[in-house]
C-alpha positions in Angstrom: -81.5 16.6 -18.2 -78.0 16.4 -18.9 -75.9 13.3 -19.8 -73.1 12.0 -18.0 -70.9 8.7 -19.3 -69.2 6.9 -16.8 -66.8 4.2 -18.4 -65.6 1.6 -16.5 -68.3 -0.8 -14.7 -65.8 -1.7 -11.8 -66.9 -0.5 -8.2 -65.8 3.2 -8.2 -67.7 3.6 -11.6 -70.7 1.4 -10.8 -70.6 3.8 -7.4 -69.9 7.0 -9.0 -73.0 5.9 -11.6 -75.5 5.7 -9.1 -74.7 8.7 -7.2 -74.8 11.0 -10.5 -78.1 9.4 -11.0 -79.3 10.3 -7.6 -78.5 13.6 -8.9 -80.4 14.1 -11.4 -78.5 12.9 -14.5 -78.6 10.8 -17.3 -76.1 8.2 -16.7 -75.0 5.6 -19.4 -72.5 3.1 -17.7 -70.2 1.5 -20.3 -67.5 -1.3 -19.9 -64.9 -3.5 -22.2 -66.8 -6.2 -20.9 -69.7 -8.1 -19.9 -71.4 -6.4 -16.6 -73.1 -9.1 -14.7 -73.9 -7.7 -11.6 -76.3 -4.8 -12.2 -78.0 -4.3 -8.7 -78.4 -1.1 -7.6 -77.8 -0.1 -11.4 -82.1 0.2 -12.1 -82.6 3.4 -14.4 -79.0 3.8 -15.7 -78.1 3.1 -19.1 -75.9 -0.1 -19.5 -73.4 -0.8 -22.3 -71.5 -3.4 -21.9 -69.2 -5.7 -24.2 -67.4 -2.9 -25.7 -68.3 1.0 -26.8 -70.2 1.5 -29.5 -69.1 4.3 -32.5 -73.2 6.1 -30.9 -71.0 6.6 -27.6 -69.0 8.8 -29.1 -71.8 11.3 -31.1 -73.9 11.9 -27.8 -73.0 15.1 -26.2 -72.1 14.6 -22.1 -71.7 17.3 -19.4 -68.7 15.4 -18.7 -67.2 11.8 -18.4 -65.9 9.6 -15.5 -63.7 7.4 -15.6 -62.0 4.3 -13.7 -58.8 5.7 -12.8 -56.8 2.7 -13.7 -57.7 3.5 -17.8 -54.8 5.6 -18.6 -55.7 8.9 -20.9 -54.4 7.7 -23.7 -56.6 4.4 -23.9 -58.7 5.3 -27.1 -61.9 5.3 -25.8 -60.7 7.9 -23.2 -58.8 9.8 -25.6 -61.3 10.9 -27.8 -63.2 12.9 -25.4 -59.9 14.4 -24.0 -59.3 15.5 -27.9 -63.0 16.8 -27.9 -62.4 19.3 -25.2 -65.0 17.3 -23.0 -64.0 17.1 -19.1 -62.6 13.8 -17.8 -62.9 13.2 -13.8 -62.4 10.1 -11.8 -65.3 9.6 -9.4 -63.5 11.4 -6.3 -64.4 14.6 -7.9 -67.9 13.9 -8.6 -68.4 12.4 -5.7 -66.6 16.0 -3.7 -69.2 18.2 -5.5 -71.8 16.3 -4.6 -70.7 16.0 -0.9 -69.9 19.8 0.8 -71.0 18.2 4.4 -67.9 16.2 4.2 -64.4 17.3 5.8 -61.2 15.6 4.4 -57.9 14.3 5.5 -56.4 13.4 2.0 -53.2 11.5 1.2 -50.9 10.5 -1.6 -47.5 9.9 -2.3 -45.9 6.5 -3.3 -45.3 4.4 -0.5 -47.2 4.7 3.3 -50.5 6.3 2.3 -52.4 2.8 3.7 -51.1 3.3 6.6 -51.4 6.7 7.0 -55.1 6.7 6.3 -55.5 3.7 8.0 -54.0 5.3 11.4 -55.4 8.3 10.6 -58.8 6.6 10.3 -58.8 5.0 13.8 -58.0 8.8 15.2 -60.7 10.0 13.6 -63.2 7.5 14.9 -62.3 8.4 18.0 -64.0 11.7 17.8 -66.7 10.5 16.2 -68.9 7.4 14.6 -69.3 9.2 11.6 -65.9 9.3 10.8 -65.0 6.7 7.3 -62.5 6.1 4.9 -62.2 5.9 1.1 -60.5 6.1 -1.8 -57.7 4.0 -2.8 -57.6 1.9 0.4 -60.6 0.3 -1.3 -64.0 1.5 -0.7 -65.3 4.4 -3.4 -66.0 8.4 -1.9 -68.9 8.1 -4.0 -70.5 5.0 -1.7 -69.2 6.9 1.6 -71.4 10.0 -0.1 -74.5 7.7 -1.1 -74.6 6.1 2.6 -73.5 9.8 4.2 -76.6 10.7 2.9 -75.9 15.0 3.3 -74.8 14.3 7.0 -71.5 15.9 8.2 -68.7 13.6 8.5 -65.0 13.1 8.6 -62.7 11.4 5.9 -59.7 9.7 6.0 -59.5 9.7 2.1 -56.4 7.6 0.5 -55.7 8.8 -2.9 -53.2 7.2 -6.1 -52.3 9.7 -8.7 -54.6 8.2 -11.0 -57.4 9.7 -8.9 -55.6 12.5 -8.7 -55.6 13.0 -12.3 -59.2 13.4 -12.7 -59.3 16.3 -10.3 -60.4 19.9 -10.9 -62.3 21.5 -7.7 -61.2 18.7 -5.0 -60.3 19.9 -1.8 -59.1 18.5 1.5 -58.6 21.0 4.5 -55.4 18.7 5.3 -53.2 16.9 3.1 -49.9 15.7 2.7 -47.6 13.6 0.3 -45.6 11.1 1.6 -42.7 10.6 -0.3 -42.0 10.1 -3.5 -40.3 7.4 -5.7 -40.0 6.0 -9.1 -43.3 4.0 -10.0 -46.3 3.8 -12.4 -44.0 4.5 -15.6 -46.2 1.4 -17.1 -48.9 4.3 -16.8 -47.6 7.7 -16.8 -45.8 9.4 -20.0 -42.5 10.4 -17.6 -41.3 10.2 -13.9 -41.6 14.0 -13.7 -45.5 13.9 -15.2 -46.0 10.9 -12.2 -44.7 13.3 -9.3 -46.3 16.4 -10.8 -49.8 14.3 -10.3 -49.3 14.2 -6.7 -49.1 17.5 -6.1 -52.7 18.2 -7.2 -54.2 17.4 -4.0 -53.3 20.8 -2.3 -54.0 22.2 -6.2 -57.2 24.0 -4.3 -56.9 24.4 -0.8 -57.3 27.8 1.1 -55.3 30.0 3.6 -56.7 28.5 6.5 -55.9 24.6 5.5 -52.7 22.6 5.9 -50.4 20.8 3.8 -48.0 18.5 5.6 -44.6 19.0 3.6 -42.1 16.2 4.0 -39.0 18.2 4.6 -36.1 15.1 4.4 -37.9 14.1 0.6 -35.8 16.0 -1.6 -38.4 15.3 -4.7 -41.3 16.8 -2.5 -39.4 19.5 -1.7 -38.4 19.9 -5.9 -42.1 19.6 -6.9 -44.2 20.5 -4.3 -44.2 24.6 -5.3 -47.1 27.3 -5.2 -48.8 25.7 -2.3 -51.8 27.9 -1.4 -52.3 26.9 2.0 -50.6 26.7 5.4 -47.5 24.1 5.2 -46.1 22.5 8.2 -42.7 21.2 7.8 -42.1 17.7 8.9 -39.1 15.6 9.5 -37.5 12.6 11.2 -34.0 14.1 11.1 -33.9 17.7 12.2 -36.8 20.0 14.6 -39.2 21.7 12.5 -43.4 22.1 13.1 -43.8 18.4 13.2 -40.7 16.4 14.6 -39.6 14.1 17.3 -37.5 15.0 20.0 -36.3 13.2 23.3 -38.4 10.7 22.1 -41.0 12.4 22.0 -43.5 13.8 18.8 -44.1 17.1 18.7 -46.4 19.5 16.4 -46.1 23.4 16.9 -45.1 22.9 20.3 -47.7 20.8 21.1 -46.5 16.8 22.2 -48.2 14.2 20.1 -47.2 10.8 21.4 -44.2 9.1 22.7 -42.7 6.9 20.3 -42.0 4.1 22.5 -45.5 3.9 22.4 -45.5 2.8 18.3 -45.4 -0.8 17.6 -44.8 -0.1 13.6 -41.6 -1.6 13.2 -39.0 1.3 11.4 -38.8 5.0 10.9 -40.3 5.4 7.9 -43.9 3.8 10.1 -42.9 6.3 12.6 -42.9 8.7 9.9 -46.4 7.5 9.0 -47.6 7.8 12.8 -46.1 11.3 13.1 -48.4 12.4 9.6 -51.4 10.8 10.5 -51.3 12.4 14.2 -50.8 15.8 12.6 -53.6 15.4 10.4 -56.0 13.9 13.1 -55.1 17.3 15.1 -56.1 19.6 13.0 -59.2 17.7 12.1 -59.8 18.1 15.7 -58.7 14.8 17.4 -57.5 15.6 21.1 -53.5 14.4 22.0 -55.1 11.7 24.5 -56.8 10.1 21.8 -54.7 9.9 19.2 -52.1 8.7 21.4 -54.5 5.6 22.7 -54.2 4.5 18.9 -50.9 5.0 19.1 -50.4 2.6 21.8 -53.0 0.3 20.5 -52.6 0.3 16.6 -51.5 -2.9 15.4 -50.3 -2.2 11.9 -52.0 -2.5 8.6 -52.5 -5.8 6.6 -50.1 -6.7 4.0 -47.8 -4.1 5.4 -44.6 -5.6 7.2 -47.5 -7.6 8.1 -46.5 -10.5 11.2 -47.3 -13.9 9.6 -45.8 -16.5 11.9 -42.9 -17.2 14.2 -41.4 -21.0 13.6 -38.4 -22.6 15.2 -36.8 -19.1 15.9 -37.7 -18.3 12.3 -39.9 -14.6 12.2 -42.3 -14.5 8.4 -44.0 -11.4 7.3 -46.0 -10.1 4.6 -44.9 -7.0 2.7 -46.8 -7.6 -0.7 -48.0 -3.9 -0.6 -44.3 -3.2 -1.5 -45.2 -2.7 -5.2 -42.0 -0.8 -6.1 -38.1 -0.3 -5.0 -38.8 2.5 -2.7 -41.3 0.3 -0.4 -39.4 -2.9 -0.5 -35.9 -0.8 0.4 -38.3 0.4 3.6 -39.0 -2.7 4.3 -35.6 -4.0 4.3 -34.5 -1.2 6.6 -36.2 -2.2 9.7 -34.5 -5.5 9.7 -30.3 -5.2 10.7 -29.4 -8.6 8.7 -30.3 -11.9 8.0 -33.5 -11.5 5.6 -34.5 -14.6 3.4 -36.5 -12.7 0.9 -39.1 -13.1 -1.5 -39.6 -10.9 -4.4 -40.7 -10.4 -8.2 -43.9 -9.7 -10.5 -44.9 -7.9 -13.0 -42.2 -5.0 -14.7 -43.3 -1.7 -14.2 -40.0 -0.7 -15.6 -38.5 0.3 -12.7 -35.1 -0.1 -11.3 -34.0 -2.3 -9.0 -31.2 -0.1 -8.5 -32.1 1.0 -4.6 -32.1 -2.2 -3.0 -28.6 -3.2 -3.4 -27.6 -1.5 -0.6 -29.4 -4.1 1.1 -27.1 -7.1 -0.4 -25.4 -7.4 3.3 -28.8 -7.9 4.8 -30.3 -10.0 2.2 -29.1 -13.8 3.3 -31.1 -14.9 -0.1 -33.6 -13.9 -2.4 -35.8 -16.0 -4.2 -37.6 -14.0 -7.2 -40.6 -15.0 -9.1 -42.9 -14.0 -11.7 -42.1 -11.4 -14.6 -39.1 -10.3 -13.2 -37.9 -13.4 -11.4 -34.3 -12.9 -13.6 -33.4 -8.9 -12.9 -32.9 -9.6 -9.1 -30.0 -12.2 -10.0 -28.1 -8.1 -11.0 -29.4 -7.0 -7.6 -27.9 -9.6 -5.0 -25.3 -11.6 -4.3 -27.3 -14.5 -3.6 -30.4 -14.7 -5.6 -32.4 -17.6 -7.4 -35.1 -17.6 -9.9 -38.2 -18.9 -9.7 -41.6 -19.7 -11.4 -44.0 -19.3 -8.4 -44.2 -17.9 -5.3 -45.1 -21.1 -3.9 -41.6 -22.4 -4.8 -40.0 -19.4 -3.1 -41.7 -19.9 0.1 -41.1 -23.7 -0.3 -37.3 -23.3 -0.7 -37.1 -20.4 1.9 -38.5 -22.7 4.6 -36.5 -24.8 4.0 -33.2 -22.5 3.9 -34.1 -20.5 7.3 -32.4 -21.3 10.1 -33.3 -19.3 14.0 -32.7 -16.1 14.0 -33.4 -15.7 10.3 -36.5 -13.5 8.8 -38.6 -14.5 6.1 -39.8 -11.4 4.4 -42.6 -11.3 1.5 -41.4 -7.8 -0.2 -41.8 -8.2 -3.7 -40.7 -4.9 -5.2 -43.1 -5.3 -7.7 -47.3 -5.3 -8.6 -48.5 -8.2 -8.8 -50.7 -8.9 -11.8 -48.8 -11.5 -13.5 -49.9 -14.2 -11.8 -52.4 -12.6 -9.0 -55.7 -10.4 -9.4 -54.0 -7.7 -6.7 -51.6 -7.5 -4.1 -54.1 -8.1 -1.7 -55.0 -11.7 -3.2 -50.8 -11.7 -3.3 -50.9 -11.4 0.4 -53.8 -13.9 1.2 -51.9 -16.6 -0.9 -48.7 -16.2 0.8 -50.1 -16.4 4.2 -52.3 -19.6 3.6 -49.1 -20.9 2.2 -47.1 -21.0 5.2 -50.3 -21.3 7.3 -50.5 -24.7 5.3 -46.8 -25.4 5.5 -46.4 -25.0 9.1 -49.5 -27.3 10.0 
């Protein structure tokens, strides 16, 4: 029987554990720390508390590994040095699932909402459809509760997961876009956008990559691509574009894009991928364009909060870097009270002053609460987010926006975005009682 290590007891690697041991392998789950919760876990080898110097002299078929441990983390790094493959569990849990069809996406901004739209198409052409990935929920649990049946995935993926990739493939894919982020993580911006373009690494003739024409980084990296590419823009015809208002793919009309209630192009953008993708995965034009019509947007995602004496709130903590928060700022003409700041990923800030005219204030927090005072013309720092929202509240007059688009991740002071999200909304919930 051969030996697999999975390090990392978080829920992709307690998931991707249980499935390699449904497989037939050895599995010894290790972890930094304590691991508490060990149901589901009975027959797999548990180290937890750190990674014993034994770890190291057992020999493994290979290892997997949370994607957010960077390579160069010690423990990692040693079996990189050794010559021993290193996957995240989206690979393990591919070659252990060949019933399952995939609609991938990565890119740095949009791929929630992309997979999320791109989800709700699918489901309309069947119950079996799921997503995974980085929107949350493991490939290896969709695999374990697929159990061999055939079934559609909407499957969101970061470059981390990327990373850890060697035989993956989707029969459509697409990046995004692609901007600055991750340099906490990656050894270069170049390395970062390289990444994404692993996810059409091993497609075939016959499958589609959606290539986002108006990015001029996709178009610099995304080179050799093996499989079909449809060309996609917002600002010129191509295979998939709009037109008289209208979305079209090869000829064929997608939706009508009065129809969208995503606020912005760049969500139109994200309608316009997702609807592709859906198509050749074999979703009809009526139904994807009853999502259309019906899709109310993703949470934490230019997400509608509240409306208050003429005063509009929403929540945009998914905007984790410049490029996402400069989207954000664009579907709004002026007037923004916004709310931004938390922990440095060494970016620049550089891409939102164009927004200065549109920005009536900002009120930073966290980490970075200091490099937006470089950024805008009217800015103030703060500790907490609480005390932006407080002092935005009471700054807004009608007519104003109150926009959560921090520009930044978020774990200086929160456990995720998502918690980022949660907190701001009970806080105005609370504040508007």
């Amino acid at each position: 029987m051969e030996t697999v290590l999975v390090i990392g007891a978080a829920r992709s690697g307690t998931a991707a554990a249980r499935l390699l041991k449904q497989q037939g392998y050895e599995v010894i789950l290790t972890d930094s720390g304590p691991v508490t919760d060990r149901s589901g876990l009975e027959g797999i080898k548990i180290v937890d508390n750190g990674h014993p110097e034994w770890l190291f002299e057992k020999e493994y078929a290979f290892v997997v590994k949370n994607p957010g441990i960077p390579y160069r983390v010690p423990v990692v790094k040693r079996f990189v040095d050794a010559g021993i493959p290193v996957y995240t569990e989206i690979e393990t849990a591919f070659r252990a699932a060949p019933s399952l069809r995939y609609g991938a996406i990565t890119g740095t901004d949009g791929k929630t909402t992309v997979t999320t739209l791109l989800y709700e198409m699918l489901k309309r052409k069947s119950d079996s459809a799921r997503f995974a990935g980085n929107i949350g929920i493991p490939l290896s649990e969709v695999v374990l509760e697929a159990e061999g049946e055939p079934a559609d995935i909407a499957l969101e993926l970061s470059n981390f997961q990327l990373m850890g990739t060697e035989t993956f493939r989707p029969e459509v894919c697409t990046v995004t876009n692609l901007a600055p982020d991750h340099l906490d993580y990656m050894d270069s911006l170049e390395s970062y956008y390289e990444s994404k373009m692993k996810i059409y690494e091993n497609c075939r003739e016959e499958d589609w990559f959606i290539r986002n024409t108006d990015d001029p980084e996709i178009m610099k990296y995304a080179t050799d691509i093996p499989c079909r590419i449809i060309d996609f823009s917002l600002t010129r015809e191509c295979d998939l574009c709009r037109h008289d208002g209208k979305v079209w793919l090869l000829g064929q009309e997608l939706f009508d894009e009065k129809d969208l209630k995503l606020a912005g192009d760049f969500n139109l953008g994200n309608a316009m991928m997702a609807a592709a993708m859906a198509f050749r995965l074999g979703v009809t034009p009526d139904d994807i364009q009853e999502v259309i019509r019906t899709f109310p947007g993703v949470e934490h995602r230019i997400e509608f909060v509240a409306e208050h004496n003429g005063v509009r709130i929403y929540n945009d903590t998914k905007a984790t870097n410049t490029h996402a928060a400069c989207a954000a700022l664009s579907a709004f003409p002026e007037r923004v009270i916004l709310l931004a700041g938390g922990k440095d990923k060494h970016i620049s800030f550089d891409g939102l002053k164009r927004y200065d005219s549109v920005v009536k204030q900002c009120y930073s927090f966290g980490e970075t609460r200091d490099r937006f005072g470089d950024v805008f013309t009217h800015q103030t720092s703060v500790d907490t987010m609480e005390e932006a929202v407080d002092l935005a509240l009471g700054l807004a007059e009608p007519g104003d926006t109150i926009l959560l688009s921090p520009a930044c991740s978020s774990f200086d002071q929160f456990a995720n975005y998502e918690e980022r999200g949660r907190v701001f909304k009970d806080l105005i919930r609370s504040r508007l009682q």
